[in-house]
N, C-alpha and C positions, 0 to 999 in steps of 0.2 A: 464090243466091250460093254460091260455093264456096271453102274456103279448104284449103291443106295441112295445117294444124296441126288435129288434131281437136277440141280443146277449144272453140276459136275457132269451128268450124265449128259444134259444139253448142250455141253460145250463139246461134248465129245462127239454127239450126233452132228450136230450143229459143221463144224470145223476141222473134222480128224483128218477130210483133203486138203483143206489149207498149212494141217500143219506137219504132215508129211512129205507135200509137195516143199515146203519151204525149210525144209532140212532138220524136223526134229525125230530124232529118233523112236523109234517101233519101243526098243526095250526101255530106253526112258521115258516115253510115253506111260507103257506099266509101270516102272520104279515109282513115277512121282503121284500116281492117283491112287496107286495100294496105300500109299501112306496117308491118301486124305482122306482123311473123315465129313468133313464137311464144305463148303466154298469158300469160308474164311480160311482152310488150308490151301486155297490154289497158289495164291502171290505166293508164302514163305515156301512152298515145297519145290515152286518152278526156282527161287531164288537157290536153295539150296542144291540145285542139279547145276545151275548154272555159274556158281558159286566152285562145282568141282570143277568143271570146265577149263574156267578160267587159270584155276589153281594149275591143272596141265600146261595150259599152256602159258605159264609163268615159268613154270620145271621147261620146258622144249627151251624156251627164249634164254634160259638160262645157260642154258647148254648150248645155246648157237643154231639150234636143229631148227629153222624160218618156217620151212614148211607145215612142219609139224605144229607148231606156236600159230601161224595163223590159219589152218584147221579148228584149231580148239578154242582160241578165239571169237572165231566166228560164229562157232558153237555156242558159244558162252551167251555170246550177243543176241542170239538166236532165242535162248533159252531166259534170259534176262525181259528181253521182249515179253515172252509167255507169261511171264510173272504179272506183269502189267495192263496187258493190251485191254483185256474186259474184267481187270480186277482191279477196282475201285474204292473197295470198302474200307483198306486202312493206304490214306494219303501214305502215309510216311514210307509202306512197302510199294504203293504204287511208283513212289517217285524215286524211287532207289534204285527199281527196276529200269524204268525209263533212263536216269543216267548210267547207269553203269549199263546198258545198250549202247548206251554214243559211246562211249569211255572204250569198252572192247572194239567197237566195231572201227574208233577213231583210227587207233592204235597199229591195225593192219592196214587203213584207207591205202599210206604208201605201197603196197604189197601188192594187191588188189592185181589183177587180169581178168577184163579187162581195167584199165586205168581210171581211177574215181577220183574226182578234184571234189572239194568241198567249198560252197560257194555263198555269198551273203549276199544278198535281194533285198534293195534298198525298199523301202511300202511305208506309205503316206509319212509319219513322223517315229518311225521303229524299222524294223527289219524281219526278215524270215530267211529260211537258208533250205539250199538246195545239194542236189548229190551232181555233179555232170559229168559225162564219159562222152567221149569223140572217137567215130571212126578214122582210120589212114586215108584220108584224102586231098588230094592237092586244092580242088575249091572247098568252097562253104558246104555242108550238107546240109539239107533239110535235118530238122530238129523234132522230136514227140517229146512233149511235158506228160510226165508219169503222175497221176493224182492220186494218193493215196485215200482210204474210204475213213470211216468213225475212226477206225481202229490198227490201221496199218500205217507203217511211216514211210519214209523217202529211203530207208536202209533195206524195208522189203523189198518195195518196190522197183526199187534200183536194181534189184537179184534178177532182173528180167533184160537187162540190158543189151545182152550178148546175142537176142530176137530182131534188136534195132540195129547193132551195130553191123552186123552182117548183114543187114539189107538197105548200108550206107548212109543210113539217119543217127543223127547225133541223139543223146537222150539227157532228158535231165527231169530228176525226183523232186519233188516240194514238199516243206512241211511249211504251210500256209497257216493262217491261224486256225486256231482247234487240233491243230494235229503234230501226231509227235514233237518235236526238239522243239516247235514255238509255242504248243500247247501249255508250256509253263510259262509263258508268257502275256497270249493271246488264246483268247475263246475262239468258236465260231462262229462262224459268220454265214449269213447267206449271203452275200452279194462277191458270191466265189471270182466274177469276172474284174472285179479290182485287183486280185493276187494273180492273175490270170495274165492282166497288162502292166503291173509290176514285172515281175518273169519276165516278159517278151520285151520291155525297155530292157533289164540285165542282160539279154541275150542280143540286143541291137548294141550295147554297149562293148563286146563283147568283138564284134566281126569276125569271128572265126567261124561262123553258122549264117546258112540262111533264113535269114527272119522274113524272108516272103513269104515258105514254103515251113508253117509252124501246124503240130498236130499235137491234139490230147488225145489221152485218154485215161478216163477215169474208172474204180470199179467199186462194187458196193455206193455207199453214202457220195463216193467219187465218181460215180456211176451219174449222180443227178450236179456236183459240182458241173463236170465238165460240160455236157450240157448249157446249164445253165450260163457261163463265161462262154460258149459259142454264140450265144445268143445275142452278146451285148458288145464283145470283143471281136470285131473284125478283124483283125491280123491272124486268128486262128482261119487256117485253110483247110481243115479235115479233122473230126471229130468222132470221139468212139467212146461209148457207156457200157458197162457190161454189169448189168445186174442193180442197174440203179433204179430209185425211186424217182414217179413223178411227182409227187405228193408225198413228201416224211411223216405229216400227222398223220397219213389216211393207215399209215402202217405202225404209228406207234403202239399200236396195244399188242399186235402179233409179235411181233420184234418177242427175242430171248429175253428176258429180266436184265441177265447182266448188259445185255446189249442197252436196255434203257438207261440203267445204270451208268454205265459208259458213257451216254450221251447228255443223263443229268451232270457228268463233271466236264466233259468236254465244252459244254455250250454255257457252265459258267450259273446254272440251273440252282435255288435253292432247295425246289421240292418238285417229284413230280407232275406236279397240274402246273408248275411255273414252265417245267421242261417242256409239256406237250401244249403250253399254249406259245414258247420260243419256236416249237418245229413248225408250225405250221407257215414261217417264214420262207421255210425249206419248200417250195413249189415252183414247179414250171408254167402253172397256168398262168397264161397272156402273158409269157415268155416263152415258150418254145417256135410260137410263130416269127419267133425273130432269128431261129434257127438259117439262114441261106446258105452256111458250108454245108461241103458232103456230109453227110452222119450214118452213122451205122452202131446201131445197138445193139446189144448183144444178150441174152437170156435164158437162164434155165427153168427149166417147169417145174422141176423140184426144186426152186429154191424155198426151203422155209422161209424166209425171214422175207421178204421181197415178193411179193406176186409178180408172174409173168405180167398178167397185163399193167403192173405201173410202165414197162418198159415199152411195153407195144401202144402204150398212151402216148408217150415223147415221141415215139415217130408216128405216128396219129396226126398231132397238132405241129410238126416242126414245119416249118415254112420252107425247107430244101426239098427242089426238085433232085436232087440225087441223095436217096436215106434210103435206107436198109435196115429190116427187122430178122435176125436170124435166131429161130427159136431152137435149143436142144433139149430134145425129150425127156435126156437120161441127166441135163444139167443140173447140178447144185448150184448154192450162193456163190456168185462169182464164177460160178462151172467149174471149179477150184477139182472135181474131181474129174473132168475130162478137158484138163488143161492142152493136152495132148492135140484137141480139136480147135478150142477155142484158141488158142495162143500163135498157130500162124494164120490162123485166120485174119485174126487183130491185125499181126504184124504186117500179112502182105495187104490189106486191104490201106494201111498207113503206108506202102511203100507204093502202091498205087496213088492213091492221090496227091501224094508228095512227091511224087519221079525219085522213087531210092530206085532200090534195086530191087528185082525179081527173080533174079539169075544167080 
């Protein structure tokens, strides 16, 4: 695809695997970029796709048709999301898009197969909230906390769930601070391994999971969280990055525009030389040596946005005698386009160190 405006067209280099893997449609992918003209159209034009969406599936609910209603719904949520995720430049469209994502996506939670509880994670003097699903199991199962990146929330990430639960691990999404549903509350942070051991008290609180047998993984900007919370958080047993940074300043200038963008409101920034002197917070050095669970990293060589080597740095320096560097030649950001490879890889190599299931 080719668009005039370059911004536009970078999003579309940039992410056209993530946002087909993640459910947005081919023809509305054309519908809503023939209409823009420039990047200040991306928010209103995703709003108004997802805007019809919804309207569907308001007509389905109305008429009783479930299935049908939360299809379009999710649709909606999906498409609401796009409005937002790295479009930043009018708050007010930003932030419309982001509720009215919870709002669609709340509406179906009940519906949902597999089963999604929505959950609140008590952290220091406020809260953050989480997505959790549980396999059919008579004991506790091992558990993987899903860490979403800059730009993805606990509603994506959660879309992956049905990888864990069939291989008898329980799963549960966070939006930590800086990111989706608490991002209008809470900035980011680097010291990811506080919300890290928040979570795992909720889930010791909780006894229906075993919190011996607890795994992340993070991808993108989640890619250097989870890491980072292995590091400092001993109840994490196994640990997995895909496409994260060791070092966030050393890539702020590469990074897309709107991705800095994105990261100037996320982290609370009033100008960029304020933003790139907050990221430099964002590092593993004389942290990654305190890595001792398994870890296993994961990397594309074509990632734009991310060099391979930040990733083959963290297993470099990590202080675990069992880590793994798996590099793919043909991977994008997040390998988002040969998710096909990467995504049981993830999964069994968390079902292996966790004792799920491999069978």
């Amino acid at each position: 695809m080719h668009h005039p405006d370059p911004l536009i067209q970078e999003a579309l280099d940039v992410w056209m695997p993530r946002f087909l893997n993640g459910g947005i449609h081919w023809y509305d992918i054309l519908t809503a970029t023939e209409r823009m003209v420039s990047w200040d159209d991306w928010g209103p034009e995703w709003t108004r796709l997802a805007q019809m969406h919804e309207a569907l599936g308001d007509g389905a609910m109305e008429k009783g048709e479930r299935l049908s209603a939360v299809q379009a719904l999710q649709t909606a949520a999906r498409y609401y999301h796009m409005a937002y995720f790295i479009y930043t430049r009018d708050p007010e469209v930003h932030n419309q898009g982001l509720r009215k994502m919870l709002e669609c996506y709340d509406r179906i939670r009940d519906f949902m197969e597999p089963a999604v509880e929505k959950v609140t994670i008590p952290f220091e003097d406020t809260y953050f909230v989480g997505l959790f699903s549980r396999p059919k199991a008579e004991e506790p199962p091992p558990v993987v906390i899903l860490i979403p990146g800059l730009d993805s929330t606990k509603e994506s990430r959660h879309g992956a769930r049905g990888n864990y639960l069939r291989r008898g691990m329980a799963v549960m999404s966070i939006d930590a601070p800086g990111q989706g549903e608490t991002s209008l509350r809470l900035k980011i942070r680097p010291d990811y391994e506080n919300s890290i051991a928040a979570a795992i008290d909720y889930l010791e609180s909780r006894g229906d999971v075993d919190t011996e047998r607890v795994g992340l993984n993070g991808g993108s900007l989640g890619g250097y969280y989870a890491p980072r919370a292995a590091a400092y958080e001993k109840r994490v047993k196994a640990c997995v990055g895909n496409c994260g940074p060791f070092n966030w300043s050393e890539v702020f200038e590469i990074i897309p525009q709107v991705t800095r963008e994105a990261y100037i409101h996320y982290s609370g920034a009033k100008s960029p030389d304020e933003a790139y002197e907050l990221s430099k917070a964002l590092t593993l050095e004389g942290a990654a040596k305190n890595i001792t669970c398994p870890l296993l990293i994961v990397h594309g060589k074509q990632d734009p946005l991310i060099p391979w080597e930040q990733g083959k740095r963290i297993v470099d320096e990590a202080g675990s005698a069992d880590k793994q560097f798996v590099l793919f030649e043909e991977g994008n950001h997040a390998c988002n386009n040969i998710r096909y490879k990467s995504g049981p890889l993830i999964a069994d190599w968390l079902a292996e160190k966790l004792n799920g299931t491999l069978v």
